[in-house]
C-alpha positions as CSV (number, residue, x, y, z in Angstrom):
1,X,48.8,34.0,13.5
2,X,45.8,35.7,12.5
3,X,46.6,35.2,8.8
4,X,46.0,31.4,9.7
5,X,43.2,32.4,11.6
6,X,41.3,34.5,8.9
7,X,42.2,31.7,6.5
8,X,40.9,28.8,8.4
9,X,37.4,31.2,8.7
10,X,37.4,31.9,5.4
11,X,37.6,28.0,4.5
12,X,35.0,27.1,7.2
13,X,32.7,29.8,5.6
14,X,33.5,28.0,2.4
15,X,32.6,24.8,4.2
16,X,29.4,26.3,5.5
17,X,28.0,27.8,2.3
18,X,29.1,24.8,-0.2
19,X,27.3,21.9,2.9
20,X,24.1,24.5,2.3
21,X,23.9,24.4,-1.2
22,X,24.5,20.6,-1.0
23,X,21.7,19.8,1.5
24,X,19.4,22.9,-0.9
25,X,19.6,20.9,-3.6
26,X,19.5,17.2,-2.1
27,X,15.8,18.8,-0.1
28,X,14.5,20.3,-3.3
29,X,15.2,16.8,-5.0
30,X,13.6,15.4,-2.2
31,X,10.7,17.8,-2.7
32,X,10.2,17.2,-6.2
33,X,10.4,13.5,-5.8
34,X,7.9,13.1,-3.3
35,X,5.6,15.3,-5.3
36,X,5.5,13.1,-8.2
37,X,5.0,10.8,-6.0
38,X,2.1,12.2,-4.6
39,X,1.0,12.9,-7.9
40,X,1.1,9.5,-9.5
41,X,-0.6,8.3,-6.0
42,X,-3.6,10.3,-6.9
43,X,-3.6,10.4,-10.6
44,X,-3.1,6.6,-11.1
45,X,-2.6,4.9,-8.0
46,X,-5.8,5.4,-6.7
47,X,-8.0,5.7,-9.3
48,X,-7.2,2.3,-10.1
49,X,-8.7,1.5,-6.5
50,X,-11.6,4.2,-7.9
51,X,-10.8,6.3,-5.0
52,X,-10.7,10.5,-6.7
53,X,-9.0,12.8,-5.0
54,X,-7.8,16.0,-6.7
55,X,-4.3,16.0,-6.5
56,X,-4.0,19.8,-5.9
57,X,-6.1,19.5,-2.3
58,X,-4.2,16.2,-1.5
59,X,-0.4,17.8,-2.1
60,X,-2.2,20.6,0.2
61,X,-3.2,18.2,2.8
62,X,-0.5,16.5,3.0
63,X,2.2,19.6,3.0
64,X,-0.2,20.7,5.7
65,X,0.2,17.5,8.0
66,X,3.8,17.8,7.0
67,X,3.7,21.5,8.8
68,X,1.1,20.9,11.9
69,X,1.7,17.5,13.2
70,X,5.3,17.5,13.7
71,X,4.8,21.0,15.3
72,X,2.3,19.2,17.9
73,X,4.5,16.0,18.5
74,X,8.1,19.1,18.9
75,X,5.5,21.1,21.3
76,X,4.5,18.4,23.6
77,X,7.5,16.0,23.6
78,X,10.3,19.1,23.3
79,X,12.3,16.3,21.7
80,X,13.4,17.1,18.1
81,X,14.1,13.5,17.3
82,X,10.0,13.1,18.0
83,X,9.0,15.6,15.7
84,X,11.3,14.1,13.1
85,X,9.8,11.1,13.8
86,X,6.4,12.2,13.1
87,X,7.4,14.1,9.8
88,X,8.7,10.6,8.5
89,X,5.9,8.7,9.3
90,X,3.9,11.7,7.7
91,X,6.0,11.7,5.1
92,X,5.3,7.4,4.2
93,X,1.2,7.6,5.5
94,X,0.1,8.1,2.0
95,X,2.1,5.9,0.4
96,X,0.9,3.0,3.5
97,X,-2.4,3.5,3.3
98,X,-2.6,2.9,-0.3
99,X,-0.7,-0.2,0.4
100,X,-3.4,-1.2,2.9
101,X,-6.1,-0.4,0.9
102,X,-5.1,-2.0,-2.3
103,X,-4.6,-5.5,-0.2
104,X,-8.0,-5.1,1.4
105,X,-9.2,-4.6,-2.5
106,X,-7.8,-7.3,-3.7
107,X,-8.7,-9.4,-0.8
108,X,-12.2,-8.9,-1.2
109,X,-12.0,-9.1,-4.9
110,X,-10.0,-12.2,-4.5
111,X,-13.3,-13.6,-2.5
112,X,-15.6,-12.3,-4.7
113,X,-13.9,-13.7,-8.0
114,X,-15.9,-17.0,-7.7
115,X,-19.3,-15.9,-7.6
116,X,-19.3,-13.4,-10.4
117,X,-17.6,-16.3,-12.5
118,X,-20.3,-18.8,-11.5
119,X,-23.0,-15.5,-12.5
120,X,-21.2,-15.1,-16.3
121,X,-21.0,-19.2,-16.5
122,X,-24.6,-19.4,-15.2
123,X,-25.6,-16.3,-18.0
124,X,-24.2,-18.7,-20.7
125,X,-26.1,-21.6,-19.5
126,X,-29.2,-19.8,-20.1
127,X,-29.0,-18.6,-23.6
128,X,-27.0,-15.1,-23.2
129,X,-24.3,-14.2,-24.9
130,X,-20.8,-13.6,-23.6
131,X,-21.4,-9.5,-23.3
132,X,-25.1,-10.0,-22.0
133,X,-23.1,-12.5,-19.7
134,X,-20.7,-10.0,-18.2
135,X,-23.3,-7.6,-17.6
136,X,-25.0,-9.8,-15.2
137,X,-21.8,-8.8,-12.6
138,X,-21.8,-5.5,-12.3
139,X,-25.8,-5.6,-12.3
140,X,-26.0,-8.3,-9.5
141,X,-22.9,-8.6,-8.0
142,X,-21.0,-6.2,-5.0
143,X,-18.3,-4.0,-5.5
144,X,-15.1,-4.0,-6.4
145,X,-16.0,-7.0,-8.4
146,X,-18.7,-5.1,-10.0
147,X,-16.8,-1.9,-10.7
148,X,-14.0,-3.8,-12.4
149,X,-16.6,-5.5,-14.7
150,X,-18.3,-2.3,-15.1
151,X,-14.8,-0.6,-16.3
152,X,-14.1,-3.4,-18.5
153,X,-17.5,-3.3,-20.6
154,X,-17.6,0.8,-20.5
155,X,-14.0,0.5,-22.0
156,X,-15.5,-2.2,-24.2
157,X,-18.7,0.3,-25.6
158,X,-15.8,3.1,-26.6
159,X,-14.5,1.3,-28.9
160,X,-11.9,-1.0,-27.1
161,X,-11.5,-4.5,-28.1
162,X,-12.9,-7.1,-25.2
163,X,-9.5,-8.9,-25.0
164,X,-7.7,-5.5,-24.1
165,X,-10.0,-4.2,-21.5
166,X,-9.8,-7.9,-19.8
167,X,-6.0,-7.6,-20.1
168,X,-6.4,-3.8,-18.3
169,X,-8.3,-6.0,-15.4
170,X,-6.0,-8.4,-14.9
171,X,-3.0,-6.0,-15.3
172,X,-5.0,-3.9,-12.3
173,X,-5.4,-6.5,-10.5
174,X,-2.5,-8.4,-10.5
175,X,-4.4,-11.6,-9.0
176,X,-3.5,-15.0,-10.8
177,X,-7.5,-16.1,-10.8
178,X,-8.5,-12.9,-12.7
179,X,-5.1,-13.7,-15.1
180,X,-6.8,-17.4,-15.7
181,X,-10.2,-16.1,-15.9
182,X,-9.2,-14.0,-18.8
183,X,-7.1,-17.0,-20.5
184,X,-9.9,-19.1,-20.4
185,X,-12.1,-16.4,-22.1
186,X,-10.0,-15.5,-24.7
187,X,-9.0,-19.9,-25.5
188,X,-12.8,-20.5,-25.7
189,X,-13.1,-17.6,-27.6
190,X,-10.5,-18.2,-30.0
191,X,-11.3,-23.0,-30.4
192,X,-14.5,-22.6,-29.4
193,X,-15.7,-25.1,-26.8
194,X,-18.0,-25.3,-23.8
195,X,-17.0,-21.8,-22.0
196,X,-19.7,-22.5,-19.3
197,X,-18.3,-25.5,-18.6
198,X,-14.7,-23.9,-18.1
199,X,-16.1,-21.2,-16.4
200,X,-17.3,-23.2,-13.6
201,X,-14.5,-25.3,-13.5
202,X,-12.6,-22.7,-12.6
203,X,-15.1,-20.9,-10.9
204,X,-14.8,-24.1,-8.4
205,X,-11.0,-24.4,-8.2
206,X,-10.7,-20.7,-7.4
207,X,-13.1,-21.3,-4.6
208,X,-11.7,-24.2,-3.3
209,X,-8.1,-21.9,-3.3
210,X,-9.8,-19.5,-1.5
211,X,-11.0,-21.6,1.1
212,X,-7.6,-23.3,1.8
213,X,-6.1,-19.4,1.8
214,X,-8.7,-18.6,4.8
215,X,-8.3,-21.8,6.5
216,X,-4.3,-21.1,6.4
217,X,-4.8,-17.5,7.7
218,X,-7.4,-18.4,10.5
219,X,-4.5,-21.1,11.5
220,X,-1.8,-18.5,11.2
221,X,-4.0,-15.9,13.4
222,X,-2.4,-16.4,16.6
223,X,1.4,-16.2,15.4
224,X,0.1,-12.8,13.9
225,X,-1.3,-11.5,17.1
226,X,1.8,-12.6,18.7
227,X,3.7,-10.7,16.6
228,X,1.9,-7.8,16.7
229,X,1.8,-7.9,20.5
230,X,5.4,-8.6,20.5
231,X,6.2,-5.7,18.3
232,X,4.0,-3.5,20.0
233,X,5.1,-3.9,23.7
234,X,8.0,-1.9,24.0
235,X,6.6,0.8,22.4
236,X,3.9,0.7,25.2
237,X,6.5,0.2,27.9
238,X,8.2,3.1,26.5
239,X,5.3,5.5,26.3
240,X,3.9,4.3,30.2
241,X,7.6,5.0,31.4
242,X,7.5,8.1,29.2
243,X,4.4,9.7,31.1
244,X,6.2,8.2,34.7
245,X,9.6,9.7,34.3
246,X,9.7,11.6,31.1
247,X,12.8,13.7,32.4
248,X,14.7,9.8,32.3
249,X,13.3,9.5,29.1
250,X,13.8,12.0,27.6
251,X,17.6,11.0,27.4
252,X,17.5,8.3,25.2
253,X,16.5,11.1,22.6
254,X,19.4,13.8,23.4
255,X,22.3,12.0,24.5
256,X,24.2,9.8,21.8
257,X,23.8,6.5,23.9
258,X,20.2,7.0,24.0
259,X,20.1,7.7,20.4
260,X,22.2,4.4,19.4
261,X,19.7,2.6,22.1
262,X,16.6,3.6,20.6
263,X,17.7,3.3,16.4
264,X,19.2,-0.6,17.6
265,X,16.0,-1.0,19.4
266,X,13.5,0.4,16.1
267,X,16.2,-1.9,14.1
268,X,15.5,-5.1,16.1
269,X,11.5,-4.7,15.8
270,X,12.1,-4.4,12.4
271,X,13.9,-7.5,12.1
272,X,11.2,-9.8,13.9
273,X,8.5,-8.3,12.3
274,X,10.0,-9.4,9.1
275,X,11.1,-12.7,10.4
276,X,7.3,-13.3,12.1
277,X,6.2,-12.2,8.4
278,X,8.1,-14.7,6.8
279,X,7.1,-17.5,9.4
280,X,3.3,-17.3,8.7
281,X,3.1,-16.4,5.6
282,X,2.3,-19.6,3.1
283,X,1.5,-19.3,0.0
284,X,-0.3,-21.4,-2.2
């Protein structure tokens, strides 16, 4: 009897050690993974935004956060499924906020693209060239429509063809306006033509899309803010009962019923945010 016994210790020990070396090498895959990520996020990612960050202080801030703030959330919840919490959302802030900040860029470009079209149309209307023409946006105009003009004729002066760098913008950008723009640049460059003319043709048809885009997002406001108060309410029902009877609480997080209550509740607010999302978004 205690052959079987010793065997079945020595198997779990087997067990043990092999599950170790599984979940070793699965975290330092992990590991390496997200530090690439992290890497490309500051070497590429957010340079394209012109946001610099060394990458050696942000893997340092970040592994920091990674350490502290799921420490503060275990200390004063007690609740290890908290602090895991926190370390995920830690874990996706940086890639997030480059999300958000890219939209917000290329929404303001996006707004911005009109004008500076109307500047480089105006510039050819008045005798300039097509380079003295571009230099009148980063010169007059705000940024980031200014910086990406500013990119594209510094590329330009090392040596880079004009066609390339304009390609590099609209690669960057990713906005169909800046993809036109730089089509209707490189036709009239190539059969000639009135290119102020085309210029503020399109100068007026992207302005006239970007009107229509505000006017369906100012209609579209309040399903937004319904969703977001929607999505956001239990949450705030579940912190105020949180801070009224936290021992009650505090079971949804330790017991398994709890557990399968709160991951089909964090399922279903996913699921209507994305069906909200789908509902007001139109696109043009």
């Amino acid at each position: 009897m205690s052959g079987v016994a010793e065997r079945v210790a020595l198997v779990a020990a087997f067990a043990a050690v092999a599950v170790a070396l599984l979940a070793w090498r699965v975290g330092s895959w992990s590991t390496q993974r997200h530090r690439q990520r992290l890497e490309r996020l500051t070497q590429v990612e957010l340079i394209e935004l012109f946001v610099f960050i060394e990458p050696r202080r942000f893997l340092q801030l970040n592994l920091a956060a990674f350490a502290v703030i799921p420490a503060v959330f275990w200390f004063l919840s007690g609740s290890g499924w908290v602090a895991g919490a926190a370390a995920a959302i830690v874990l996706v802030l940086p890639t997030w906020v480059h999300r958000r900040l890219r939209h917000r860029r290329l929404a303001l470009l996006q707004r911005q693209l009109p004008d500076a079209i109307a500047a480089v149309a105006a510039g050819l209307r008045g005798g300039l060239g097509l380079w003295q023409a571009l230099e009148l946006v980063p010169r007059y105009q705000p940024r980031p429509v200014s910086q990406e003009l500013a990119l594209v004729l510094r590329q330009h002066r090392m040596g880079l063809p004009l066609e390339e760098a304009l390609d590099g913008f609209a690669r960057r950008s990713a906005l169909h306006d800046v993809r036109m723009l730089v089509a209707t640049l490189a036709i009239s460059r190539d059969l000639g033509g009135g290119l102020a003319e085309a210029l503020e043709r399109l100068a007026n048809a992207v302005r006239r899309r970007v009107a229509m885009e505000e006017r369906i997002r100012a209609l579209t406001a309040q399903g937004r803010m319904q969703g977001v108060i929607v999505g956001a309410l239990p949450i705030g029902v579940a912190a105020v009962l949180w801070l009224v009877e936290p021992r009650s609480m505090g079971q949804l997080f330790v017991t398994p019923l709890g557990v399968l209550i709160v991951g089909l509740v964090a399922v279903l607010e996913v699921i209507g945010a994305l069906l909200i999302r789908k509902i007001v978004r139109i696109d043009i």
